[in-house]
C-alpha positions, -999 to 999 in steps of 0.1 A, spaced: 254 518 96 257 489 75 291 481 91 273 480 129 247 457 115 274 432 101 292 439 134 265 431 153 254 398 132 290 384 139 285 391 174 250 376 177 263 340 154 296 340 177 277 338 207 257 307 191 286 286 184 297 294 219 270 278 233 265 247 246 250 222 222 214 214 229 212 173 235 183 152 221 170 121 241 146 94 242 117 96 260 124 76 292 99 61 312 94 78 343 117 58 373 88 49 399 109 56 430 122 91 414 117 119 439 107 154 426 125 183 421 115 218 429 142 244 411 138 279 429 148 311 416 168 341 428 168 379 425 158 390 390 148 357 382 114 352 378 87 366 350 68 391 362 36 405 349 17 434 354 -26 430 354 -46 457 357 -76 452 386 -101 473 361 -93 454 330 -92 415 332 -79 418 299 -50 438 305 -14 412 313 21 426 299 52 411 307 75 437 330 104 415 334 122 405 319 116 419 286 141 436 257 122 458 238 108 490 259 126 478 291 129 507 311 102 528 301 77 495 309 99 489 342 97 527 353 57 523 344 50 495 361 77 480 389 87 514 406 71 508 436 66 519 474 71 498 505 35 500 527 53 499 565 17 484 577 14 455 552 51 451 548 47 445 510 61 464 483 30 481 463 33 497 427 32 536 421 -6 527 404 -28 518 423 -47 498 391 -18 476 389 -7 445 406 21 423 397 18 384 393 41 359 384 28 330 360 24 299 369 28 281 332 42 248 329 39 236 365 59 270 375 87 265 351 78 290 327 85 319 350 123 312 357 134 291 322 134 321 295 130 353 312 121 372 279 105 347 255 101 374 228 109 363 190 134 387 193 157 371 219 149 343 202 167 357 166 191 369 190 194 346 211 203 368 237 220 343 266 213 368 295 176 359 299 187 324 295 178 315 332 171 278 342 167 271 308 197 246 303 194 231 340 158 219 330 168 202 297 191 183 315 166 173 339 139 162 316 167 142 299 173 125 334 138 112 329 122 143 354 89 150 341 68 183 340 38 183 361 50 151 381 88 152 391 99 183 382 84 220 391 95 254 398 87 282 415 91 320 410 81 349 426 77 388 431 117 389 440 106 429 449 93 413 479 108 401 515 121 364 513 97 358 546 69 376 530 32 358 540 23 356 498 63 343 492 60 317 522 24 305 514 38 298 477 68 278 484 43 253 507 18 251 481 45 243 453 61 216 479 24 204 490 19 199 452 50 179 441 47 158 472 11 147 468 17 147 428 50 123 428 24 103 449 37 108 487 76 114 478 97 134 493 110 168 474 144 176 465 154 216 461 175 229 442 180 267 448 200 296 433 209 328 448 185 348 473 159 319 464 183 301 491 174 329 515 138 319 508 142 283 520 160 293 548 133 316 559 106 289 550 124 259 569 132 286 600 95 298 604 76 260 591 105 238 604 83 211 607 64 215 572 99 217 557 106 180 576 78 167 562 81 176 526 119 181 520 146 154 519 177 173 498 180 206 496 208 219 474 217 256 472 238 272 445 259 308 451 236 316 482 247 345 501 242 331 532 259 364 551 251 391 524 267 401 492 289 431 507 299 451 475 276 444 449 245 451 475 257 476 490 269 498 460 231 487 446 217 505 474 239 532 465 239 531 426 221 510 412 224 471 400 235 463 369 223 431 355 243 424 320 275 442 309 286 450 270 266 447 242 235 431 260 231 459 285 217 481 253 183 458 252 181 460 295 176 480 325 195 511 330 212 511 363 195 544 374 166 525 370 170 498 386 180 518 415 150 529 422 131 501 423 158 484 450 158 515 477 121 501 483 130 465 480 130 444 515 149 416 494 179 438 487 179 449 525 182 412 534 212 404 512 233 433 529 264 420 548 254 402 581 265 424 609 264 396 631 291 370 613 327 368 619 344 380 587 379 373 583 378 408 573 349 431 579 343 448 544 341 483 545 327 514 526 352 543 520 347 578 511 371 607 501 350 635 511 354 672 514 362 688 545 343 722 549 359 732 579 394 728 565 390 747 532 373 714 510 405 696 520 400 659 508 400 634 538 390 592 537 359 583 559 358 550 564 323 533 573 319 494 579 297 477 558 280 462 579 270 489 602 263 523 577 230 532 580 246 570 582 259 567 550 227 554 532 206 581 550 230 611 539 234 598 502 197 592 493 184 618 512 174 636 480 166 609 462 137 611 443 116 598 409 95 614 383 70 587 375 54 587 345 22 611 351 43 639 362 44 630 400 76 637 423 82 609 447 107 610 475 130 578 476 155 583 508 169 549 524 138 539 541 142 528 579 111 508 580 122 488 557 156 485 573 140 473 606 119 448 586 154 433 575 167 432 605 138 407 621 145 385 584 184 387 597 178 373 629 150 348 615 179 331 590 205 335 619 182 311 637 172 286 610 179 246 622 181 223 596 162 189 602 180 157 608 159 146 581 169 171 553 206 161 534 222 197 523 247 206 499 258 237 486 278 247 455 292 279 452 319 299 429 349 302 428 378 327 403 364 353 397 369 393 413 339 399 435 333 433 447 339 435 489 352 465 499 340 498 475 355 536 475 338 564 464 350 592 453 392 602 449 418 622 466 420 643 437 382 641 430 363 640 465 329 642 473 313 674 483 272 667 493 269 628 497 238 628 476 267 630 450 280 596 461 244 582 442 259 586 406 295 580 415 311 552 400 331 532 427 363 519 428 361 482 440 380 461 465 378 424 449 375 389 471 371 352 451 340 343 445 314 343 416 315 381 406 280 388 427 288 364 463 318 357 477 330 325 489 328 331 524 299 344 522 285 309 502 304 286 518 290 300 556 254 280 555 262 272 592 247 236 583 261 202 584 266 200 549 271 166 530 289 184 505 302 219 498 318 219 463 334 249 444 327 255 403 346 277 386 319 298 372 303 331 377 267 334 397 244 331 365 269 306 347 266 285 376 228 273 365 243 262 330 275 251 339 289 207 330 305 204 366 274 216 388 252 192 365 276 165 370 272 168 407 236 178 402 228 141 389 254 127 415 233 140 443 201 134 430 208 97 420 203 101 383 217 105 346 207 113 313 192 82 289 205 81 258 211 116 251 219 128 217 215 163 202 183 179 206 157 213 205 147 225 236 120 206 254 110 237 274 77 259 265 87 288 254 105 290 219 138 295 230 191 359 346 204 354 362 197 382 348 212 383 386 248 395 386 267 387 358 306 393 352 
């Protein structure tokens, strides 16, 4: 016992020196012609908390948080998608889930878990935009004036009304607040999905307000592998020792067969891959004595296979109640309206775009489940199967054709060699961060944190 402890306390002060040193810097005087910044999360990457309607008093933080992750995430995120409303409503009907709007919206996506105990730990995997706002403020940005954020229920569609009506108010708000500048975006993951639905359906409000928009490790044409084995299996956030303190995967995959979001990040059936990824099962064939045989599916165009391996999917929520959780076709069909609205998004002469994505790292494309030796007998079997991947380069979560395919005259498209959640702390994306915006940090030196709380992506990590 003693040994794990001392085990684990190496662990914990290793990761500290890894990391990078926190810079300390003068307060500058705000730059009069400095335009704002609006940072917008991705999947996973916003604070959520649950409220009950019959107690006022009643606000818990859901996600992310350490201590008592699944059994608060089971109690409170598992939730059903209302086919009338088109929003994704939790199992209790007492509880609705909000995301806080602290510090100009920059509390929700910094620290995802701002517990004292990540903080002793120091646990980097909730460690969101943290670093990318420090390096802002010491570029002079200021909170409340030039520099905002903006999360939000990531359970949600990316063109939902709630999601949409946000994402104006935010950019409404830094406009009018810089006093009548224009707002430059900086966006990570499905939260460039977001945009892309808001500039396709307010092209117009988009002109008005926006003047760069820059996207990190968007998956412009879907994130073959890693969504669609989440559909599948689960997601799995962290990896190694961290994944003790998070999410089980089983857990998580309930929550994303109900999730609109995760339906829109499936491989767009409507690009030209180089190569079209594909799903592959070894399966057993009753009508020739459970001899093994490969059934290949493409990836972008199995809606069989989902339907056959969730058809007995199901939860036990925490009073006792059995809920059905097949592949849901309404939400499917929702998807397939947000496909065709980002297929059709223009983006104004007005706007400048640039897009970073990554690069050197395996990212799951193609998946197998199942073995020759081992095949699959009912597909609901294929649900806790672990898959054999396919890998592509990319970031771990998107692959580079998939990033690099915004379909927009881009200013710049620039490759970092980092992984999707690296991306947001990473030298060479600040570097051309400050290049684009037209800024640099004033004389920096070594510093605490200047964000709120005391010290993901949780989305896809290597």
């Amino acid at each position: 016992m003693l040994g794990a402890a001392l085990g684990l306390r190496l662990r914990v002060l290793r990761r500290r020196r890894r990391r990078r040193p926190r810079r300390r810097s003068r307060v500058a005087k705000e730059d009069p012609g400095r335009e704002p910044v609006l940072l917008v999360s991705g999947m996973g990457g916003s604070v959520l908390h649950a409220r009950r309607r019959s107690n006022p008093k009643f606000d818990l933080r859901v996600w992310v948080r350490i201590l008592f992750a699944d059994l608060d995430f089971k109690k409170y995120l598992w939730s059903r998608y209302n086919a009338n409303t088109g929003y994704v409503e939790s199992l209790d009907d007492d509880v609705e889930i909000a995301v806080p709007e602290d510090d100009h919206g920059l509390y929700a996506i910094d620290i995802l878990d701002p517990s004292w105990f990540v903080e002793l730990l120091h646990l980097s995997m909730v460690y969101h935009f943290h670093d990318m706002i420090d390096m802002l403020v010491d570029c002079g940005y200021e909170k409340g004036t030039t520099l905002f954020g903006y999360g939000y229920d990531f359970r949600q569609s990316n063109r939902i009304d709630k999601a949409m009506a946000g994402l104006r108010a935010k950019l409404e708000t830094a406009y009018k607040t810089s006093g009548g500048k224009k707002v430059n975006i900086i966006s990570h993951s499905m939260g460039g999905l977001l945009v892309r639905c808001f500039m396709s359906m307010n092209h117009d409000v988009f002109a008005k307000y926006v003047n760069k928009w820059i996207c990190i490790a968007s998956p412009f044409q879907g994130a073959p592998g890693c969504i669609n084995d989440s559909l599948l299996t689960g997601l799995q956030f962290v990896y190694g020792f961290e994944s003790f303190f998070f999410v089980s995967r089983w857990t998580m995959h309930q929550l994303l067969v109900e999730c609109p979001s995760i339906y829109e990040m499936l491989p767009n059936p409507d690009f030209n891959w180089k190569e079209k990824p594909i799903i592959q099962v070894w399966r057993k064939n009753p009508e020739k004595d459970g001899i093994a045989e490969l059934v290949l599916y493409e990836a972008t165009d199995c809606v069989s296979l989902f339907e056959e391996a969730l058809k007995n999917n199901e939860v036990l929520t925490y009073n006792g109640k059995t809920i059905a959780l097949p592949f849901n076709m309404s939400v499917f069909k929702w998807a397939t309206e947000t496909r065709r609205i980002l297929n059709t998004a223009q983006l104004p002469d007005t706007v400048s775009f640039y897009n970073i994505y990554g690069t050197s790292y395996d990212t799951p494309y193609d998946i197998c489940y199942g073995s020759k030796t081992s095949p699959i007998g009912d597909m609901s079997e294929v649900c806790h199967t672990v898959p054999a991947y396919t890998y592509v380069d990319g970031d771990c979560t998107v692959p580079i054709e998939s990033a690099m395919a915004d379909g927009f005259s881009a200013k710049e498209r620039v490759g970092v060699k980092a992984d999707h959640r690296g991306l947001l702390c990473d030298e060479n994306v600040f570097k051309l961060l400050k290049k684009w915006l037209g800024v640099s940090e004033i004389n920096a030196r070594h510093r605490l944190s200047k964000s709120k709380v005391v010290d993901l992506s949780p989305e896809g990590s290597c």
